[in-house]
C-alpha positions in Angstrom: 4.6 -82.0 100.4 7.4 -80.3 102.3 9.6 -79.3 99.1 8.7 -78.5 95.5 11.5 -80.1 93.4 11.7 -76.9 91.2 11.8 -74.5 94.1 14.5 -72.5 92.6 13.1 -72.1 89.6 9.6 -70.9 90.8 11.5 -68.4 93.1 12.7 -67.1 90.5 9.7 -66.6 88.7 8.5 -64.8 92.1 11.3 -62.2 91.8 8.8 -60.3 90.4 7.4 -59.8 93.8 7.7 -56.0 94.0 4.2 -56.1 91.9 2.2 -56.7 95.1 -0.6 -58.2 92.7 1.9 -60.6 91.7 1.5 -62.1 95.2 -2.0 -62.8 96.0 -1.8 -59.9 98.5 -4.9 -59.3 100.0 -5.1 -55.1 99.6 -8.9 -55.3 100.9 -8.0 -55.7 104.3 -7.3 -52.9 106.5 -3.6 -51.8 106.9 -1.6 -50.2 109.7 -2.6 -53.0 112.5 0.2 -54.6 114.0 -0.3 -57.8 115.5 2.5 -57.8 118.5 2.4 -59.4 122.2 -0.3 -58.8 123.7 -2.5 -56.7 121.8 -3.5 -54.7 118.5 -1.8 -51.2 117.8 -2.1 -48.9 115.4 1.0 -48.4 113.6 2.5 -45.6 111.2 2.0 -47.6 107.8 5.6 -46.2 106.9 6.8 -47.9 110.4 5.1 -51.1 109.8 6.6 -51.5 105.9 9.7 -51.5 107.9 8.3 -53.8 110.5 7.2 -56.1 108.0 9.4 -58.7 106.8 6.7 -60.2 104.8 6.8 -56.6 102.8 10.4 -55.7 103.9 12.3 -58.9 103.2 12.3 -60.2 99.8 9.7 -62.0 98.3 11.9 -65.0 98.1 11.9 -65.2 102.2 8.6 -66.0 101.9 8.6 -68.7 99.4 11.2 -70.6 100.2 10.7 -70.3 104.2 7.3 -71.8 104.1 8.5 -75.4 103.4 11.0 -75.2 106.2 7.9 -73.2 108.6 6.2 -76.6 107.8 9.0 -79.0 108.6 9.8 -77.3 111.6 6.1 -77.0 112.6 5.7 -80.6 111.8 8.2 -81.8 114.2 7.4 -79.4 116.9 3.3 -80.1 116.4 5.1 -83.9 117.0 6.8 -82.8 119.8 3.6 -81.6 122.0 2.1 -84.6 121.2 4.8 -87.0 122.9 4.6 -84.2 125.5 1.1 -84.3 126.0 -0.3 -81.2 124.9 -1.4 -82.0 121.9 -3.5 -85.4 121.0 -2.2 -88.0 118.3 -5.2 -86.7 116.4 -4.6 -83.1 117.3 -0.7 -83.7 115.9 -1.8 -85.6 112.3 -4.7 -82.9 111.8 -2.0 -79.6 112.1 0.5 -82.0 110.1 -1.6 -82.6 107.5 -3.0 -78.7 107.4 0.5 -77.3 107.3 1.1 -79.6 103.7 -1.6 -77.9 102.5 -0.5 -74.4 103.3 3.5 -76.0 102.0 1.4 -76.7 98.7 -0.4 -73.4 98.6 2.8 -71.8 98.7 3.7 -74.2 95.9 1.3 -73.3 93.3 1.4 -69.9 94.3 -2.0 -69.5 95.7 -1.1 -68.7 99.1 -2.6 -64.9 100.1 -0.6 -63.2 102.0 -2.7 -60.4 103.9 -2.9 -57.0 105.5 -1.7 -58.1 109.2 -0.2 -60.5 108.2 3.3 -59.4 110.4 5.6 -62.1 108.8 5.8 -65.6 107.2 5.1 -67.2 110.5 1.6 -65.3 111.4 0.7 -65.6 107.8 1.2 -69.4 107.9 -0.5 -69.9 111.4 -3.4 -67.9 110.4 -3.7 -69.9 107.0 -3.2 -73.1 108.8 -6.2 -72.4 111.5 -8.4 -71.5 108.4 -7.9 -74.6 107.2 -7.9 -77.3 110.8 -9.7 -74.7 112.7 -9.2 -74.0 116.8 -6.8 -76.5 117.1 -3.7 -74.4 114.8 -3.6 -72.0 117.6 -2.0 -74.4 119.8 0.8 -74.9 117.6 2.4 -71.9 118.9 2.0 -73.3 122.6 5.6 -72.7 124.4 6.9 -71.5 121.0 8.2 -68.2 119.7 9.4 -66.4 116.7 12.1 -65.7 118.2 13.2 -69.5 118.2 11.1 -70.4 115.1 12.5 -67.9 112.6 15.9 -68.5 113.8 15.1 -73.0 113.2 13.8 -72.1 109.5 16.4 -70.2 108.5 19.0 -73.0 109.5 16.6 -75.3 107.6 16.5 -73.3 105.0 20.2 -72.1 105.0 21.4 -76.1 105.7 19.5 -77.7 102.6 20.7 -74.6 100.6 24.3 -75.2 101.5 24.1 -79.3 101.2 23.1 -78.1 97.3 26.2 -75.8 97.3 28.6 -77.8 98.3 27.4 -81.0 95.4 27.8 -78.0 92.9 31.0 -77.2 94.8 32.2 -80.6 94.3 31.3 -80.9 90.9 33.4 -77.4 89.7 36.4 -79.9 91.4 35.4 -83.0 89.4 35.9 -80.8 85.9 39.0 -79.7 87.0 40.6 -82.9 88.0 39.2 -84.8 84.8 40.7 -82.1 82.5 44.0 -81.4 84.4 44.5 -85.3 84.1 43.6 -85.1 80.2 45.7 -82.6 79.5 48.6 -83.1 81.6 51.2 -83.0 78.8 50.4 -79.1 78.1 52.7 -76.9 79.1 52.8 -73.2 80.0 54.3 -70.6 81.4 53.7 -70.0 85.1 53.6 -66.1 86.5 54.6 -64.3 89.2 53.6 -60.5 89.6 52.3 -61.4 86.0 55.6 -62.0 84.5 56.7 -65.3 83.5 58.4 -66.9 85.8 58.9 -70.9 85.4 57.5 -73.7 83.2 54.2 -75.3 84.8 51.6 -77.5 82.9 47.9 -76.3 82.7 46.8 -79.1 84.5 49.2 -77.9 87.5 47.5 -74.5 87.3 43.8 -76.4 87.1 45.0 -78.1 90.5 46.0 -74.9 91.9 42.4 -73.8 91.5 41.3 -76.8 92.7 43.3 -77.2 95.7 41.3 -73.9 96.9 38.3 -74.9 95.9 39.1 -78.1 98.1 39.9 -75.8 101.3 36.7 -74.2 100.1 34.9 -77.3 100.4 36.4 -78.4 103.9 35.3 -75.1 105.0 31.6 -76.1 103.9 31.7 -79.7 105.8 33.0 -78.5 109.2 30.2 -75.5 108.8 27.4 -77.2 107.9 26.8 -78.7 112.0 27.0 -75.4 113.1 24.6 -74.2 110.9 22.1 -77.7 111.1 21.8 -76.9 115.3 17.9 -76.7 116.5 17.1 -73.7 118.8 13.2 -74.7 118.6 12.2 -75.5 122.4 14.0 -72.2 123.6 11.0 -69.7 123.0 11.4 -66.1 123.6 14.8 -66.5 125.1 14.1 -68.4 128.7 13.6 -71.8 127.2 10.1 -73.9 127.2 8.0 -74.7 129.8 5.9 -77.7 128.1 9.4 -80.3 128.4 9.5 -80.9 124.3 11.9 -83.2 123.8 14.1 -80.8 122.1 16.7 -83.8 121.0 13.7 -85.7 119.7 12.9 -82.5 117.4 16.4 -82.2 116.0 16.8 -85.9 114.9 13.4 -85.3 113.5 14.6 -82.4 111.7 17.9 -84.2 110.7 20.1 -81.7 112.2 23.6 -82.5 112.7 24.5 -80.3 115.3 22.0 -81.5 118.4 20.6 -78.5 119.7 21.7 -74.9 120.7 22.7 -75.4 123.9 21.8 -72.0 125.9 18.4 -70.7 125.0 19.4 -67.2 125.4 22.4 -67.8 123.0 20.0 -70.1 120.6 17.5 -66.9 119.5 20.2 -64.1 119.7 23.0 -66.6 117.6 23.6 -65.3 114.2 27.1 -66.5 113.8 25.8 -69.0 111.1 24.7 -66.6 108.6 28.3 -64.9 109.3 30.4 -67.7 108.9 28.2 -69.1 105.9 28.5 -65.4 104.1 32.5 -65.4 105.0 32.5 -69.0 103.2 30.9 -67.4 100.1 32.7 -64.5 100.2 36.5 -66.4 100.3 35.1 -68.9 98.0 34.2 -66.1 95.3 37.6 -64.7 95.9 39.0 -67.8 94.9 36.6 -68.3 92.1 37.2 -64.1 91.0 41.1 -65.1 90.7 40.6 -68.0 88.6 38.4 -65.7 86.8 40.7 -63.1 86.3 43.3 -65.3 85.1 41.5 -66.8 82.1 40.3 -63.2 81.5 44.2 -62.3 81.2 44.6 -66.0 79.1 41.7 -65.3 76.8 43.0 -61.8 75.9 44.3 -61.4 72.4 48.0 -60.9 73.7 47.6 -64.1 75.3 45.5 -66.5 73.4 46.2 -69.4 75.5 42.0 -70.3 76.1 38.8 -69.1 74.5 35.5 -69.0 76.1 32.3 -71.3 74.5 30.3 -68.7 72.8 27.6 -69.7 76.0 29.8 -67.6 78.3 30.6 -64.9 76.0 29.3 -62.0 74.2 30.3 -60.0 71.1 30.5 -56.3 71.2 27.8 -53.8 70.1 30.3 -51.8 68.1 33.6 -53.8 67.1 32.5 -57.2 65.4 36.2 -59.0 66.3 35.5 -58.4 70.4 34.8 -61.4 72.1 34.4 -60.8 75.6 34.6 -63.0 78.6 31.3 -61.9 80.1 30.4 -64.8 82.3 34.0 -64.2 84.2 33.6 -60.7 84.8 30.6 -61.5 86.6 32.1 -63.5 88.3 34.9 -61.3 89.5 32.2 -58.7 89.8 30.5 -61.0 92.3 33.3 -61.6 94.6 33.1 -57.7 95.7 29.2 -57.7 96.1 29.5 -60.8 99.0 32.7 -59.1 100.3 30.2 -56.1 100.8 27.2 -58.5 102.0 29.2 -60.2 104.8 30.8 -56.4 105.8 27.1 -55.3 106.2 25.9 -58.4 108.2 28.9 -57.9 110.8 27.7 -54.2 111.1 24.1 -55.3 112.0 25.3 -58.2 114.7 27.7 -56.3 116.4 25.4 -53.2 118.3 22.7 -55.8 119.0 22.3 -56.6 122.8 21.0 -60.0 124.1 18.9 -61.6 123.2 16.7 -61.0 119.7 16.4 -57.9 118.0 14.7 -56.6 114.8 17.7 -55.5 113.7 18.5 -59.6 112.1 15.5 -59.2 109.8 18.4 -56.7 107.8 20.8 -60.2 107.9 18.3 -62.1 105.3 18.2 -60.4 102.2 22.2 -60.0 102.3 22.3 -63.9 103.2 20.0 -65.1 100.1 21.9 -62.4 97.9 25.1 -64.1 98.5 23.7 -68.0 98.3 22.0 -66.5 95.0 25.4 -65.8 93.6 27.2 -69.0 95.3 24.3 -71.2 93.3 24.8 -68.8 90.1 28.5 -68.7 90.4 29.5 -72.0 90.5 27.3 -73.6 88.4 28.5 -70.6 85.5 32.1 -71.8 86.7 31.4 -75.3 85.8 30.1 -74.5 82.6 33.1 -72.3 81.4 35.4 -74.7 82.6 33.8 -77.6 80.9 33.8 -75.7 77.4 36.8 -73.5 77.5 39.2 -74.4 74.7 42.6 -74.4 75.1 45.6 -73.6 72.8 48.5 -75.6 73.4 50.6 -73.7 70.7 50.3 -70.2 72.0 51.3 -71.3 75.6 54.5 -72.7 74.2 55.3 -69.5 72.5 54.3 -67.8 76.0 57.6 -70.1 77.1 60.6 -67.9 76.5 64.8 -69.1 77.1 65.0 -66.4 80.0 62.5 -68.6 81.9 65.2 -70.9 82.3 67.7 -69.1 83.9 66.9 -70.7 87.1 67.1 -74.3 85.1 71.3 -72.8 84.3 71.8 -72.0 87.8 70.7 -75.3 89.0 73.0 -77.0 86.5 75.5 -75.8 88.4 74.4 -76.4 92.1 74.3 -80.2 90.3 78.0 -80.0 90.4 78.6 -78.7 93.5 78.5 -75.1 93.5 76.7 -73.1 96.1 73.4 -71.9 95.1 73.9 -68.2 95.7 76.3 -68.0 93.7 75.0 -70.2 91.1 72.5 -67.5 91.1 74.8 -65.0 90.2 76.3 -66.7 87.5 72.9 -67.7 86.0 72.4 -63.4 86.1 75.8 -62.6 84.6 74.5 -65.5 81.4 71.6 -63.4 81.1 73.1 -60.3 80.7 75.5 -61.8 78.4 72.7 -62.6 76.5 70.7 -59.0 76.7 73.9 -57.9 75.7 74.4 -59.7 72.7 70.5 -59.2 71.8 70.0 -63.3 71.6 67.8 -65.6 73.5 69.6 -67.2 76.6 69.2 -70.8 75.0 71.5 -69.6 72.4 74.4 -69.0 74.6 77.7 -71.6 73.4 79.4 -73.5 75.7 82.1 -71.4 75.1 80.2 -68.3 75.9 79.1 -70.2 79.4 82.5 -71.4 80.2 83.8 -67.7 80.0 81.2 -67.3 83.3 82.1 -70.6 84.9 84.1 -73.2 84.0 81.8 -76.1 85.3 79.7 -75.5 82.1 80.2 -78.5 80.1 78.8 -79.8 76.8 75.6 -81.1 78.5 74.3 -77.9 79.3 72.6 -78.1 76.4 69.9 -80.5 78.2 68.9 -77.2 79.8 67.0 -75.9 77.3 64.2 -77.8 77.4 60.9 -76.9 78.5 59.2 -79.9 79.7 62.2 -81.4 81.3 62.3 -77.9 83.5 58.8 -79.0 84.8 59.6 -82.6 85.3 62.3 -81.4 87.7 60.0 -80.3 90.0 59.2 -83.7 90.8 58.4 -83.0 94.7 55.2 -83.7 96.0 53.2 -80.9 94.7 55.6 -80.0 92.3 54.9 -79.3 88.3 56.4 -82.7 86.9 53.7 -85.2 85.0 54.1 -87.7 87.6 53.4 -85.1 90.6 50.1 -83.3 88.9 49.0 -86.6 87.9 49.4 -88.4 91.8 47.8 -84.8 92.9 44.8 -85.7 90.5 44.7 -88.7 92.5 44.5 -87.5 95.5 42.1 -85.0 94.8 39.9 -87.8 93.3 40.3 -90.0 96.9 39.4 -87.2 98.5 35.9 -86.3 97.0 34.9 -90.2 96.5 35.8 -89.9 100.5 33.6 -87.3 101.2 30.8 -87.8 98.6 30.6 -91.2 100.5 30.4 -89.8 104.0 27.6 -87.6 102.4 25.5 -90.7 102.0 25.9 -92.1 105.2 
């Protein structure tokens, strides 16, 4: 068993790691020994809790790396065999002892002792407890170098491939209701002021359209991050001839293989470009946020959060707050911060590996942590929120026309800057007079421009402003509804290339 189907879940039952009794850590065993190269030294017990990453790293390394130590360790036990070093026999028996140390890990009885350096020696020295001689030549040709740099691809690949079907499914909401409630209208905003008529479903596909770019982003990643550097050891490459081709197809990555060995142990880019994904993703999930904040407000009253994805307030009984999108927001600084303090660890390291990565992994399962969290809270609000039709027509006001009045004119001929000017001079007329713009008489227009005529009147009207924009793209019914279309051939498109 290479993966427990509630892996999540138990992980997050292990968060409680920091309780070393919590984790079957083995305190009888002598500490300070550092097992590196060559030999055994004795190291300051405050260097080697730095050294560590089984103590260092989160807890949550640990547990989720093992099943992607064994899938790796699998193929590249496979590997020796079809290069001779190991016999068929030799191969099944390590196979078949790392899926016990993958269950171990499972049901949390996995002990994790003193000396133990990392997740790799830990595993190897469980796994030759249970075959015996043979697990030690596992490791032939390999290093950890190579090895932790293949499980955390594994590990980073499958996490992202659960991302992006989360990802996919915040779009799917989105489309269904912007296609559902495509007749609601509402004011759009510019620098927060209202600005022109728009439908909520137009500002659902606004969202969606970046989640969208969001999700491209995530496809033409994922190879980069699903390319095998087992087979290139410390740095120089293997001398054994693994079939290093044969180990990626068995490990169903979709890049091929890292194609410098030096490059392969020393590459990082992959947790960089998968934290810059989650960071510009939660800044497009933190402005959608914000702006139902702003909608929800009493002021506003255009939405109101399910009582799942809100809270009250300890002191004033009529607060309902929107909780679950502050967090949000909140979020999208935090993985700004966690991909600022991965580029600060790459960028002093010289070739080839360095300790200084092990500081990359509890920033990189922070941020997919809140990518898992924040999406799937997104979905939820967004499948509950309630909208109110009624207040967003009130949010419509005559002066958000004035644009409508100046194209009237450009209709019939006139040039558009000066139809501009006109449109002002109306609403100034209007401020002046202290009445809405729609109020206006012909007479009163006429006295601006004399190509105002009787059916100005057709103007005034709110959801024949939004039809107007009946470009591709545009706010009109017919345009939000063909770019719900789209939107829908687009992820049927890519959920079905996903299957292949």
């Amino acid at each position: 068993m290479l993966y427990h189907p509630n892996i999540r879940a138990l992980a997050r039952v292990l968060t409680g790691v920091h309780n070393p009794t919590s984790h079957h850590i083995d305190l009888s065993q002598p500490a300070g020994v550092c097992f590196t190269c060559l030999f055994i030294v004795q190291s300051s017990p405050h260097v080697l809790s730095m050294y560590q990453s089984a103590a260092a790293a989160s807890r949550l390394y640990c547990f989720l790396q093992c099943f992607r130590y064994s899938q790796g360790s699998q193929a590249y036990a496979k590997a020796l065999a079809k290069a001779g070093i190991l016999t068929a026999e030799e191969a099944v028996e390590i196979c078949d002892g790392l899926d016990q140390v993958a269950d171990e890990w499972a049901s949390g009885s996995f002990i994790i002792k003193a000396g133990d350096e990392d997740i790799h020696t830990a595993n190897e020295r469980r796994l030759t407890e249970l075959v015996g001689p043979v697990g030690g030549k596992l490791h032939t040709g390999r290093s950890r170098n190579d090895q932790v740099a293949t499980d955390t691809r594994l590990w980073l690949y499958n996490e992202l491939l659960t991302i992006r079907a989360s990802l996919q499914e915040l779009i799917t909401v989105a489309v269904n209701r912007a296609e559902a409630e495509a007749d609601v209208l509402m004011p759009g905003f510019t620098h927060l002021q209202q600005a022109q008529t728009v439908r909520w479903g137009h500002w659902l596909m606004s969202h969606a359209s970046a989640w969208q770019r969001d999700d491209m982003r995530l496809r033409d990643l994922l190879p980069r991050v699903a390319t095998l550097p087992l087979g290139s050891g410390a740095l120089a490459g293997n001398p054994f001839l693994v079939d290093r081709q044969y180990i990626a197809r068995e490990l169903g990555m979709i890049g091929g293989v890292c194609p410098n060995s030096m490059d392969a142990v020393s590459d990082r880019d992959f947790v960089a470009e998968s934290l810059f994904f989650a960071s510009l993703h939660l800044v497009h999930l933190s402005r959608w946020a914000e702006d139902l904040i702003i909608y929800s407000s009493g002021l506003f009253g255009f939405v109101q959060c399910s009582d799942a994805y809100a809270t009250g307030s300890s002191l004033m009984p009529q607060k309902k707050n929107p909780d679950a999108l502050e967090l949000i927001r909140g979020k999208g600084g935090k993985l700004q911060g966690n991909l600022a303090g991965v580029m600060a660890v790459l960028k002093g390291t010289p070739t080839t590996y360095n300790k200084d990565f092990q500081e990359c992994w509890e920033l990189m399962f922070d941020s997919v942590d809140a990518l898992h969290d924040c999406i799937r809270i997104a979905t939820g609000v967004l499948s509950t929120i309630k909208i109110n039709p009624d207040r967003m027509m009130k949010g419509l006001s005559a002066d958000m026309l004035a644009t409508d009045l100046a194209e009237y004119l450009v209709r019939k001929g006139v040039p558009f800057r000066e139809t501009h000017h006109i449109s002002g001079a109306a609403v100034k007329m209007a401020e002046d007079k202290g009445v809405p713009l729609n109020t206006l008489t012909v007479a009163d227009l006429q006295s601006i421009h004399p190509l105002f005529g009787d059916d100005v009147v057709k103007v005034w009207d709110f959801a024949a402003s939004a039809d107007a924009r009946d470009t591709e793209g545009g706010a009109s019914k017919r345009s939000l509804l063909q770019q719900v279309q789209k939107m829908r051939t687009y992820l049927a498109a890519e959920q079905a290339a996903q299957q292949q």
